[in-house]
N, C-alpha and C positions, 0 to 999 in steps of 0.2 A: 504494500500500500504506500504511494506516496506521500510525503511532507505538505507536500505545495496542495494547495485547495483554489478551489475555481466555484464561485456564486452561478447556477444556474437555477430556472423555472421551470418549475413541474406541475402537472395538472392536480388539481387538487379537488375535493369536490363529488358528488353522486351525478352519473351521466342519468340525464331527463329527468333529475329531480327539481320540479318548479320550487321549492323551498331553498335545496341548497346545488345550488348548478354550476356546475365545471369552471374554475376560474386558475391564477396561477399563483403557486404559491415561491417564494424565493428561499434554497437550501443553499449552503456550502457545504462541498462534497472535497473529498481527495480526488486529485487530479488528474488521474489514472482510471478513474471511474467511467464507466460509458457514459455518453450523452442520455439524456430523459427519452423515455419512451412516451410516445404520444398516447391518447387515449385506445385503447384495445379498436373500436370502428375502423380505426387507422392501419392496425399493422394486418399479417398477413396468415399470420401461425398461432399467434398466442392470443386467448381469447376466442377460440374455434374450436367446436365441439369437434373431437380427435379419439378414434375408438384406441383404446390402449395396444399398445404395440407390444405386449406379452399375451392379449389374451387368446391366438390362437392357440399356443405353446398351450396354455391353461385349459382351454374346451378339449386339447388332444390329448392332453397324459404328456405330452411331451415336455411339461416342466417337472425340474427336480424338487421336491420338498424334500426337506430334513431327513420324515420318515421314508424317503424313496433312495437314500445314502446306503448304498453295501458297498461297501469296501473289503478287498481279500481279506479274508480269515476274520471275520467281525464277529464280534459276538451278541446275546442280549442281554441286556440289562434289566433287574426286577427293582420294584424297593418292596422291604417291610417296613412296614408300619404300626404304629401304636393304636390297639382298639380302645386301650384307654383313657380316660379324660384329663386324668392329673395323675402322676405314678411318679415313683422316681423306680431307675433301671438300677436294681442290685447286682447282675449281672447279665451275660451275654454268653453265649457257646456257639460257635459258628462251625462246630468239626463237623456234624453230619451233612452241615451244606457241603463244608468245601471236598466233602468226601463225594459228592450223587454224581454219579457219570455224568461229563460234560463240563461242570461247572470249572473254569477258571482262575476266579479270584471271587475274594468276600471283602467288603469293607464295612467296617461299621461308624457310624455319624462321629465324628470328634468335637464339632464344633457348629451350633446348630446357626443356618443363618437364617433372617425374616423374624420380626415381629423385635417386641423388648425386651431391655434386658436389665437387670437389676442395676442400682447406680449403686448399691452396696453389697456387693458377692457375698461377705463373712455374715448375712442373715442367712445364707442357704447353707445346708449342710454340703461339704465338696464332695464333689462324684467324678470317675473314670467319665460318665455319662451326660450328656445333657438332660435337664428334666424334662418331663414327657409333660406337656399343660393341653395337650389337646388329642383326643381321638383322628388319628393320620398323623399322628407326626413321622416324619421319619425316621428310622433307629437307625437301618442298613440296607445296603444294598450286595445284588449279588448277579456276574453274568457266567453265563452257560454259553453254550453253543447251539442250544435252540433255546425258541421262550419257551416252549415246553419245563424243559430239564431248569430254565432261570426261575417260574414259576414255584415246584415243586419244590428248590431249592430254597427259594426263599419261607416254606412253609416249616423249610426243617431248619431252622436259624431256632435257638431258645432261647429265650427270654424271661427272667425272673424280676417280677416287677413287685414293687411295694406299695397298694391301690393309695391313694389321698382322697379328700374332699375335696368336689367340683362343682362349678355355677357353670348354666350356660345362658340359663335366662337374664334377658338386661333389669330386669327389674326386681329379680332374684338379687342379681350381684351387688345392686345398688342395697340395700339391707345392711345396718349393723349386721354384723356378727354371719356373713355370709363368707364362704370360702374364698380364702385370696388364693389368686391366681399368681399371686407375687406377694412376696413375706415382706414385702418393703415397694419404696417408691420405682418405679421403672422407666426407662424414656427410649427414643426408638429416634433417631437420627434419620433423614430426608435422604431417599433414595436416587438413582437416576428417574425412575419414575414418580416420584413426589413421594407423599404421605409423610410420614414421621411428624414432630411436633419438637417444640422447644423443651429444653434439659431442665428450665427451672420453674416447671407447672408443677404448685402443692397436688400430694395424693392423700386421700383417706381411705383406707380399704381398698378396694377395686376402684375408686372414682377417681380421676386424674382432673385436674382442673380447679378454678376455671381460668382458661387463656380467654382474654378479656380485650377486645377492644370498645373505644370509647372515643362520644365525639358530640360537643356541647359542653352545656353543662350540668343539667339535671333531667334526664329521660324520666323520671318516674314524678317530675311537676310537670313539665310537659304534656304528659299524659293524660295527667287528671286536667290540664285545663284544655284539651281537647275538645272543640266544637261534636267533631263523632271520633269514635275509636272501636277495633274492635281486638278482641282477645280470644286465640284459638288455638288449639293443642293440635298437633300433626304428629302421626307412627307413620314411617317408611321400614321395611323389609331389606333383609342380610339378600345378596344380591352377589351370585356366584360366577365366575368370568367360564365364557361356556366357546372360548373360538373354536372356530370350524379345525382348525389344525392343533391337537393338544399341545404343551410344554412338551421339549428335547432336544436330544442333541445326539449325535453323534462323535465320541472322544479318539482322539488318535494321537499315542504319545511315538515318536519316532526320534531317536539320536536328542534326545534333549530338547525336539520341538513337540509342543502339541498343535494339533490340527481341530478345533471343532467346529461341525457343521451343527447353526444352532437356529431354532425357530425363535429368533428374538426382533426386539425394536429396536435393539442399539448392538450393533457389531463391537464398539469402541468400547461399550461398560461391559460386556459379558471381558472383553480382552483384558478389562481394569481387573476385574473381578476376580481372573482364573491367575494372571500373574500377582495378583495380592497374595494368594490363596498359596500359590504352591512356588514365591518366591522367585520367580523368573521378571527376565525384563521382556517389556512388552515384545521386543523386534521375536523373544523365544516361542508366542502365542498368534497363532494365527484363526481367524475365525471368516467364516462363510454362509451368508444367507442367499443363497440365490434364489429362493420363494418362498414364501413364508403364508400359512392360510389364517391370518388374522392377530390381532393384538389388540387389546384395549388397555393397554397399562401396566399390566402383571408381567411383562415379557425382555424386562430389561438386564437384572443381571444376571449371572450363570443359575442361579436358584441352587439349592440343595442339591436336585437331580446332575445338575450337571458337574458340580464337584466331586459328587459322588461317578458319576460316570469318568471321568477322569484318574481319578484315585482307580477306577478296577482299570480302564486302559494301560495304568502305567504300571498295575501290578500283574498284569496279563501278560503284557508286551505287548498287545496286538487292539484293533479299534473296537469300540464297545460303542453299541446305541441302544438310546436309555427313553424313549419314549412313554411319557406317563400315559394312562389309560384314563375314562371319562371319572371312575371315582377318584382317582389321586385328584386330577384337575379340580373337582370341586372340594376336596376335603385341605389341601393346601398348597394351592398358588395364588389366592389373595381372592379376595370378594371386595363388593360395594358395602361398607358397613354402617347400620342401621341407624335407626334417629328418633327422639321424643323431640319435638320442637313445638315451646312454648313461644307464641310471636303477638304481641301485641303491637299496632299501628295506630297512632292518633293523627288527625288533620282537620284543621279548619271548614269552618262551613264553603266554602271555595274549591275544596280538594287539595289546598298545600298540606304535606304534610308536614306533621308538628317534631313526632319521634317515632323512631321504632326500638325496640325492645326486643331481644331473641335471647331466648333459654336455649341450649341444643345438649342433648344425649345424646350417646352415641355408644355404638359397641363393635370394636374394628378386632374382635377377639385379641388372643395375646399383644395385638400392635395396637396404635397409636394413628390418629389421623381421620378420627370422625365429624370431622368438623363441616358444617354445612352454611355456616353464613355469609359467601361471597356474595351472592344475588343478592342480601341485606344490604350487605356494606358497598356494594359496587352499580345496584339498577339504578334506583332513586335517588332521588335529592331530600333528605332530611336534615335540618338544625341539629338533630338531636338523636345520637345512637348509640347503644349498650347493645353489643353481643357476649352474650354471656358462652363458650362451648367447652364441654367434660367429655373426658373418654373414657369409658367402663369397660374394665379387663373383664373378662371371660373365657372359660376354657372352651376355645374354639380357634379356629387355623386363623393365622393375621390376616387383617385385611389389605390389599395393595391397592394401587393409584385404578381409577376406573375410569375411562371414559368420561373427562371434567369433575374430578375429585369432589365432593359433596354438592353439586349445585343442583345436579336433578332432585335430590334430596330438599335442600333449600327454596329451589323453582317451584318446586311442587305445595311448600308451605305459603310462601311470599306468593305468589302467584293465584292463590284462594284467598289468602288474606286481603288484597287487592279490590279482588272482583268486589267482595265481602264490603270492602267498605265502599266501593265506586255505589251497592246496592242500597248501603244507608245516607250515601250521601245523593242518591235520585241521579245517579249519574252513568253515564254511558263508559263501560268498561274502557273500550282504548279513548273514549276524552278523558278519561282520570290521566290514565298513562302519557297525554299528551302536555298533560300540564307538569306532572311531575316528574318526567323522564326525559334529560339533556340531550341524549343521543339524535342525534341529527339520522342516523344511520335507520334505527331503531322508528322514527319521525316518517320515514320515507318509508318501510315497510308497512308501518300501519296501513300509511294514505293508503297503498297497496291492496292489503290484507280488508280494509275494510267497504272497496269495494265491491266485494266477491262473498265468498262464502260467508263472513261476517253477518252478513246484509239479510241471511236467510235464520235469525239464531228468533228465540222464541221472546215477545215482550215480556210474556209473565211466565215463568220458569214452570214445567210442569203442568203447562196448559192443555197438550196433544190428550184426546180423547183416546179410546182403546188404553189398554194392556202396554202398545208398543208406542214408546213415546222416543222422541229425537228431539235433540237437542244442539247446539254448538257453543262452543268455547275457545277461547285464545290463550296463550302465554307468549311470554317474550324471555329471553336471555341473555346473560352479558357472560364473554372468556375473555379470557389475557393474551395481549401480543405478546410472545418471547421471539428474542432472535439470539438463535447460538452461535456464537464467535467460532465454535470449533466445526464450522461446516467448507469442506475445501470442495474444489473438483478439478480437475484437471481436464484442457482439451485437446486433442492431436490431431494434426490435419496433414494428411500424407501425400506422397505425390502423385498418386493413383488416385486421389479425391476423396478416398474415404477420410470421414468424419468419426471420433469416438470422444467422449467423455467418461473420465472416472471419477467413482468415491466410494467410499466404504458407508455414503448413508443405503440405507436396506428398503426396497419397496415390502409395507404389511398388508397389502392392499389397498392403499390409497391412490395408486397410480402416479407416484413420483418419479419414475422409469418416463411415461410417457411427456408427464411436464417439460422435463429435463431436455428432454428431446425438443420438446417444441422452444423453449426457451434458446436454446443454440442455432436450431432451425431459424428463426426470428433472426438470429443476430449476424447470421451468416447467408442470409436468402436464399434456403434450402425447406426440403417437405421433413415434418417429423420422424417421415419411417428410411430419410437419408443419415441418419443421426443412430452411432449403433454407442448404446446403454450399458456400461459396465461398472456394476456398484454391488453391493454388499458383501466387499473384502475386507480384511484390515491392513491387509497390502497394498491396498488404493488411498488415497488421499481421503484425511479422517472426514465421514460425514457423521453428522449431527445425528441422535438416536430419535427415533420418532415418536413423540406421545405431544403431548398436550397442543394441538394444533400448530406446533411451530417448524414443522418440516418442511412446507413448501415456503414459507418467508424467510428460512433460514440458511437451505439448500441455493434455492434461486436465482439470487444476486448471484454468489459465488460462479455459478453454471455461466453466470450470461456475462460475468464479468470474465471469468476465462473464456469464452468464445470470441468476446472483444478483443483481448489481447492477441490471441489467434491470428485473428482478422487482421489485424494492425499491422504483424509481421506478414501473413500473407500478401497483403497490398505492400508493403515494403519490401518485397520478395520480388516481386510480378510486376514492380511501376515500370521497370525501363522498357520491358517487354511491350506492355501495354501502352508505350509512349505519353505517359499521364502520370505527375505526381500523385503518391499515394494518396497523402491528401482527400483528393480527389477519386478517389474510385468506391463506388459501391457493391455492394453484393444483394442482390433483388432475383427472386423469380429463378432460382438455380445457375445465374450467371452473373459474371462482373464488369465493370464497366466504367469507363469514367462519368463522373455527374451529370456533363451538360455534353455528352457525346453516346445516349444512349444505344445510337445505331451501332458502335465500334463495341461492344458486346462481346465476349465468349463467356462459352461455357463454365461453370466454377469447376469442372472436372480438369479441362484444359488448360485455365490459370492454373490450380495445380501441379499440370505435367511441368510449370517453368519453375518450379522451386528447384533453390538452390542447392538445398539442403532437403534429403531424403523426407523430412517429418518437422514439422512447427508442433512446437509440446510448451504450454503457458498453463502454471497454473494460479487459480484467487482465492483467496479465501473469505468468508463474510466480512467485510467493516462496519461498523458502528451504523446505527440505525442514523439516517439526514436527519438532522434536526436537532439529536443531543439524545444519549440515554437516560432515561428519568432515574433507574437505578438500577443497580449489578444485585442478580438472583444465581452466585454459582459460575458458572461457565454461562450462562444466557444474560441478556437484558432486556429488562421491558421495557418497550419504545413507546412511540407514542400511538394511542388510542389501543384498542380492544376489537373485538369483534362480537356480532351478536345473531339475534334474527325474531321474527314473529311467526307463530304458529297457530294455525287455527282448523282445530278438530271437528268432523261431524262424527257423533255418536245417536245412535239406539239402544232402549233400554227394556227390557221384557220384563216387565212389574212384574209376571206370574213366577217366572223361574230367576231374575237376577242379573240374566245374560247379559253382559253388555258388551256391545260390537261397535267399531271402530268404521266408518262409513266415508269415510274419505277425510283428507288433512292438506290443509292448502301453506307451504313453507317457505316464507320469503327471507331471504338471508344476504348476508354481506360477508366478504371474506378478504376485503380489498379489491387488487385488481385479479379477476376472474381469470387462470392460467387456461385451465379445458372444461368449460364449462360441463362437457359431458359427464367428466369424471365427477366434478363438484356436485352433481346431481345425482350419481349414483351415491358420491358419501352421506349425501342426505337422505337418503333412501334409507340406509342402511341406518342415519340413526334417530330415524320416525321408528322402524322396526323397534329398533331394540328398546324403545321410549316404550313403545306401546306395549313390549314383553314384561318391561320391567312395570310397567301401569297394569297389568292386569294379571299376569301369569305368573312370576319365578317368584320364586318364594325358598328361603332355607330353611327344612323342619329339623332340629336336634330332640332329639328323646333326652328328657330332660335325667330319665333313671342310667340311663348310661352313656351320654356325650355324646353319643352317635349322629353323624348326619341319616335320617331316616330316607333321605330321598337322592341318593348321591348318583344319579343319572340322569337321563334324560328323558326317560321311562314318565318320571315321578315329579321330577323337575322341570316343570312345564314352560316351554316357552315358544313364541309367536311360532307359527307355521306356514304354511301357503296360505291356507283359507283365510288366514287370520290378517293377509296381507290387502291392506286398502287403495283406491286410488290415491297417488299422493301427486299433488299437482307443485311441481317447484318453481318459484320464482329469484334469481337471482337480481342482486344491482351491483353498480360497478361504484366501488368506493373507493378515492383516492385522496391519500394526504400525502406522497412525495416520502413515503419514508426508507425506500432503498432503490435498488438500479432496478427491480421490477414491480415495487410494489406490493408486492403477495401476501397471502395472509392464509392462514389454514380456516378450516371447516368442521374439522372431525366431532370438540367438544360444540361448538353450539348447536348442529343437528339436532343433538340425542338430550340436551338439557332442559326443554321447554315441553316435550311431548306429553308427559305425563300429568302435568300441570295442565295441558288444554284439553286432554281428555276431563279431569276432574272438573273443569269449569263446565264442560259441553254436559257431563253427566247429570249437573245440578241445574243448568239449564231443562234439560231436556225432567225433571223430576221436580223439583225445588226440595231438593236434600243433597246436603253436603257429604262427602264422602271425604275424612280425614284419615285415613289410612290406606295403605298399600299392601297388596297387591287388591285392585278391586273387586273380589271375587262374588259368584253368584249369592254366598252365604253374610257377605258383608253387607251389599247389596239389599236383601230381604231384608237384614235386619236394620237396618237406617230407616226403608219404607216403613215397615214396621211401628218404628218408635214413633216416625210423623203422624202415624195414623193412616196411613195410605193404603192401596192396593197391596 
């Protein structure tokens, strides 16, 4: 990155927003930087619905997943597990394993990772062991030479445990005198994927908290001197990560390198992770995603499995793949953890509001990280805020980062609380929202949203005659811009023409393979599928791990900034040829050319054939967000503004039996400047789906007599299916503030964070009963009507 800085004008502004419309705003950039891209109408690649340039590979079987990795002489890998709730391990006997034909190696857990851990060791009695605090933990693992013989092997591992007293209930745990889960205070340190919380939050018993924030100065006078207010208690549900491709890996220790092929979001932490672990320098670790069937959060460092898969590779000598099965996945690689949230809102006869107030519980099992009140602290505008949130241990698997870390949780309370008071203040849901909600962004989806579906919601809530009544409802959502500094790429432009870019960031199916593409394609006036895609290595230039929407703001710049430089040397490669200062030459339309001598054109294949030099190789890495970063979180920083969206659900509700169905959802969103629209439309597809799974279906049941998850499949574990799948009509807008060389912004977390909240509003609509708990099932359902007096 250069020194020198150069003052240029970028569009800024929502295209066709009569409120807030395209104007220029002035950044200084480093000088080295490509010039501003004009608005997306303008260019030619980017911003053009673009079918992903893997997904033949993926409809044919012809891409590789983790679990598709055999390597000569590989073995498999089993774990055991803990069927108990809270034990400590007296001992361990692994001879009859490592004796059953086939078997290998045995390793047993040394060192447990995930979830908290005491800030005071000398309250635990010491153990050869980790303590066992949850039904699945894991003890040991063991590979065979089929999963057969790893199986069986792993049944003959013995284990002599010494039972304890165990909670799994949140409202169990919260009790004087209920079993700890920790003989002392515990704290759990912020992962590549988030979660964790601060080291110096009081504990009492199981209850941790409260981390506090505050803003005013007296929420609870505020409150009482409130024109209206209202006061409401919300339960959300333990919420288990269910991706289409489980947790694994594939371990392969060779001459002092290991090799793992691993189903993750970050190539670079699983690499941190395994060289912490076993002492090596990173260049000793190499890791490889080259497809990966999904991640919501849970997928970033090596986890347990793969330590352990590792440890039998190198006591094998030969590669071990360790694939967890659908009960591991839900018994412990991290869930969405649960919530009592007490929320009171006050506001003027006007709809200003005065204060808000949130109580949050929460139960992230052994971890830390329940916390749900970003939507409080981040939608609205209030004088005056007290969030109050506790995390309550229970013996149960920790919770990891999900899909926007507590906000559907939050969304879902805030979001009823809203309507709730928009309805004692005789006011129209999104006018409250209009008055009280800054986002310019959030302003322009409304106008949007309430066009359309909106326009069709009922006056008076539970007016439909018959049995089957419908209804509609809205929410809205705010996530965080992060840009990570640690995102590189590199591009190569050879003299045959071909085009490639690398990094070690991992497509988890968000379609950042084909962005990447069209981002280069853009800069070098080429078609996306000219641009060949090589990433998820740790041998490539490090990209940024992907979770919390910031993959394609963070990757992006980088892509297009090395393309630029490419480009640079290219035309400084090929001026004399071309009889035209570099300067001067562009690349449009698969050829180049000088500016104002369009007819004198060749090919970009054939500018190529004049290099001088076999291969142009430039690489960029992210710089600093235009405009100043507000503050350093880590390796990332958050820039300026956020991202959001409005949603708005049609439901039906069958008073006789409960049912409620999801009848179409209309989803207006912003993500900055729109990369492939196509894809951005499929990620919000995907997180209406999982809104509405987690709205109506999943649910984690523990047997409260013996820890157990009672439901650890998918059998029993309900969640959305085809039929369950509605029309969902997407609307996207192009939002620009000038804040890197493309703009970009992710989508993943505001999808999937409002859904659940517009069901609940559409349900009460369509009924006039509130539904304050989740999952909303047929028997919750009855019993609400019920209490109204209703059908």
């Amino acid at each position: 990155m250069s020194d020198e800085t150069v003052t240029v004008r970028l569009p800024s502004g929502i295209a066709g927003s009569p409120d807030n419309p395209l104007k220029d705003v002035e950044r200084t950039i480093p000088a080295d930087e490509p010039p501003p891209l004009p608005p997306n109408a303008d260019l030619t690649v980017i911003g053009k619905p673009t079918p992903r340039l893997d997904g033949r590979a993926k409809v044919t079987g012809q891409a590789r997943y983790t679990s598709d990795v055999s390597l000569p002489g590989m073995l498999y890998g089993r774990l055991v597990r803990s069927p108990h709730a809270h034990a400590r391990v007296r001992s361990i006997d692994i001879t009859a394993a490592q004796k059953y034909p086939g078997v290998r190696a045995v390793h047993v857990v040394e060192y447990l990772r995930g979830g908290a851990v005491l800030r005071d060791k000398s309250k635990e009695v010491p153990s050869a062991y980790p303590m066992v605090r949850y039904a699945g933990q894991p003890i040991a693992a063991v590979a065979a030479a089929t999963p057969d013989a790893a199986d069986e092997a792993a049944r003959l591992v013995k284990i002599d445990y010494e039972l304890l007293p165990f909670v799994v209930d949140l409202d169990e745990a919260m009790k004087p005198g209920a079993p700890l889960v920790f003989p002392g205070p515990a704290d759990q340190a912020a992962s590549a994927g988030g979660g964790g919380g601060a080291a110096d939050v009081p504990q009492t018993g199981n209850v941790r908290g409260p981390a506090r924030t505050t803003k005013g100065s007296d929420v609870e006078a505020a409150l009482k001197a409130a024109d209206v207010s209202v006061d409401m208690t919300f339960r959300t549900q333990v919420q288990t990560h269910s991706a289409l491709e489980t947790h694994g890996v594939v371990a392969d220790w060779k001459d002092g390198q290991l090799t793992v092929y691993a189903s993750t979001q970050g190539t670079h932490t699983v690499q941190d992770e395994l060289a912490t672990v076993f002492d090596l320098k990173k260049s000793q670790v190499r890791v490889i995603t080259e497809f990966m069937g999904g991640g919501f959060g849970a997928k970033f460092g090596a986890g347990n499995f793969g330590v352990l898969a590792a440890h039998l590779s190198k006591k094998a000598g030969t590669p071990v793949r360790l694939m967890l099965d659908r009960k591991d996945e839900h018994l412990g690689v991290g869930n969405r953890p649960s919530s009592v949230q007490r929320l009171r809102i006050g506001a003027n006869k006007d709809g200003t509001l005065t204060a808000i107030h949130l109580e949050s519980h929460g139960t992230a099992g052994t971890g830390v990280g329940a916390g749900t009140s970003g939507p409080a602290k981040n939608m609205y505008v209030a004088p005056n805020l007290l969030t109050e949130e506790y995390d309550v241990f229970t013996n149960a698997g920790p919770a990891a980062a999900f899909r926007a870390p507590g906000h559907p949780q939050g969304c879902f309370a805030l979001e009823q609380a809203i309507d709730a008071l928009a309805e004692k203040l005789g006011m129209d849901a999104m006018a409250l929202r209009d008055k009280i909600d800054e986002s310019a962004a959030r302003r322009e989806e409304r106008r949007i949203a309430a066009k359309e579906l909106w326009t069709s919601r009922r006056q008076k809530p539970g007016s439909d005659p018959g049995p089957i009544k419908v209804g509609v409802g809205m929410a809205q959502s705010v996530w965080y811009r992060f840009a990570d500094l640690d995102a590189t790429c590199e591009v190569r432009i050879s003299r045959d023409g071909a085009v490639e870019i690398y990094s070690a960031v991992q497509d988890i199916g968000t379609g950042i393979r084909t962005a990447l593409a069209q981002v280069v394609a853009e800069e070098l006036g080429l078609r996306a599928q000219d641009v060949a895609v090589r990433i998820g290595d740790t041998t490539y230039p490090t990209g940024t791990a992907s979770g919390g929407s910031k993959t394609t703001g963070s990757i992006s710049p980088a892509a297009r900034n090395a393309a630029y430089g490419a480009k640079r040397q290219l035309f400084e490669q090929v001026a004399t040829a071309l009889g035209s200062p570099a300067k001067n030459l562009v690349a449009k339309d698969g050829k180049v050319f000088p500016k104002d001598e369009p007819s004198r054109a060749i090919a970009f294949r054939a500018a190529c054939a004049k290099l001088r030099t076999e291969q142009i190789v430039t690489r960029a890495s992210r710089s600093d967000e235009y405009g100043g970063a507000e503050k350093a979180v880590g390796r990332s920083r958050t820039g300026i503004g956020g991202y959001g969206g409005v949603q708005v659900a049609e439901v039906s509700v069958d008073t006789e039996t409960g049912i409620v169905k999801v009848k179409r959802v209309l989803a207006v969103h912003d993500c900055g400047r729109p990369l492939n629209p196509l894809g951005i439309t499929s990620q919000i597809h995907g997180g209406i789906l999982q809104g509405i799974s987690y709205a109506l279906y999943e649910d984690r049941v523990l047997d409260r007599r013996t820890g157990r998850m009672l439901n650890a499949n998918l059998e029993q574990y309900k969640i959305a299916g085809a039929r369950e799948v509605p029309p969902i009509d997407v609307r996207l807008i192009e939002e620009y503030r000038g804040r890197s060389s493309t703009d970009a912004g992710g989508i993943g977390e505001p999808a999937t964070i409002p859904t659940c909240a517009a069901i609940a509003n559409a349900l009460y609509n369509a009924t006039g009963v509130r539904l304050l708990e989740l999952p909303m099932t047929p028997a919750r359902v009855l019993a609400a009507l019920h209490q109204k007096g209703t059908r």
